[in-house]
C-alpha positions in Angstrom: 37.7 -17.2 -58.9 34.7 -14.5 -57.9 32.6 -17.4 -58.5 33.9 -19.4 -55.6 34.8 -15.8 -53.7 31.0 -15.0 -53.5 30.1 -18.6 -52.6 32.9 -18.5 -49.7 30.9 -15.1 -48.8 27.7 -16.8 -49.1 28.2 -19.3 -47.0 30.1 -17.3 -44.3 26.7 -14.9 -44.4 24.6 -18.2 -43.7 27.0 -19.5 -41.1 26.8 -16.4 -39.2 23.0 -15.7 -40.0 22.7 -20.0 -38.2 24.4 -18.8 -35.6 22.2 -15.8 -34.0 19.1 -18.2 -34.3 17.9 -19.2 -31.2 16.8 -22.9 -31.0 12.9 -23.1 -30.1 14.5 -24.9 -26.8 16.6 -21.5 -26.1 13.3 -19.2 -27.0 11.5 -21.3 -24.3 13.9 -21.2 -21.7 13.7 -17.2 -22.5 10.1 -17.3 -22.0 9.9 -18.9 -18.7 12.5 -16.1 -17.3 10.5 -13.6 -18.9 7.4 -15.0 -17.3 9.2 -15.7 -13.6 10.6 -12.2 -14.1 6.9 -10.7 -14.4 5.4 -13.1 -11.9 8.0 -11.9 -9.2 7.3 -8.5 -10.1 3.5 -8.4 -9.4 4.0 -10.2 -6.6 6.1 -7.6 -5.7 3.9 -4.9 -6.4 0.7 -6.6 -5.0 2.9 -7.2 -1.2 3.7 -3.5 -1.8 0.0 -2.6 -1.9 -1.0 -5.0 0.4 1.5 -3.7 2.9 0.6 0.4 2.0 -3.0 -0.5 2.6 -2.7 -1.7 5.8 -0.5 0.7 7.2 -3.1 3.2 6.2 -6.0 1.0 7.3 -3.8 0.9 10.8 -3.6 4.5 10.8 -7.7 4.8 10.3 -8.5 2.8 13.4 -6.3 4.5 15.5 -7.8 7.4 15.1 -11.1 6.4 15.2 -10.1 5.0 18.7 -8.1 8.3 19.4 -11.5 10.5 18.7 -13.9 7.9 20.4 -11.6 8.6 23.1 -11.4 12.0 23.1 -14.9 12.6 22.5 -15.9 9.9 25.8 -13.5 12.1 27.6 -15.2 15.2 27.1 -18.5 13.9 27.7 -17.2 12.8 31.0 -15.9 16.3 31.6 -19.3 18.2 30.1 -21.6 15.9 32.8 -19.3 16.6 35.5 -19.6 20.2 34.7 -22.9 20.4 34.4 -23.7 18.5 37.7 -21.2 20.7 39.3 -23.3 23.6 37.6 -26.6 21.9 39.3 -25.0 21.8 42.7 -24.0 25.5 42.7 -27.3 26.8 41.6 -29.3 24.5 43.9 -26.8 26.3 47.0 -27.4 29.1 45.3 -31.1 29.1 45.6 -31.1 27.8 48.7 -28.9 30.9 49.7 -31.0 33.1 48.5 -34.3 31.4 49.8 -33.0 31.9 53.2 -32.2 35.4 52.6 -35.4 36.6 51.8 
């Protein structure tokens, strides 16, 4: 009787250890999700980066246009100032060559 009691449990232990073995089809199948799984996630991450970079490569040129706009701007300003500046000295001289 324990003879065919531990034989019973034997093979109940080897059914159940049969069934959690994956088939080599089943650990393939696993595989490929696992590598579609990883796949989708870098291209993920590299869309991410793509995207980050050129929102800060957008943010670059605009303000390199934004300064080489300012900075045409006020040399605009400093040669109208300056010929403005010409123009009151040359009345001024001539104000004061008449003057004397």
């Amino acid at each position: 009787m324990k003879f065919t009691k531990m034989l019973v449990i034997a093979a109940g232990l080897a059914a159940l250890a049969a069934c959690n073995k994956q088939t080599p089809a089943e650990n393939n199948a696993d595989q490929i999700e696992a590598n579609a799984d990883n796949v989708a996630a870098n291209i993920t991450a590299n869309a991410d980066n793509t995207a980050d970079n050129l929102t800060a490569n957008a943010s670059n040129e605009a303000a390199d246009i934004k300064n080489a706009a300012e900075n045409k701007a006020d040399a605009v300003k400093n040669a109208a100032d300056n010929k403005a500046d010409a123009l009151r000295n040359t009345a001024d001289n001539t104000t004061d060559n008449k003057s004397k």
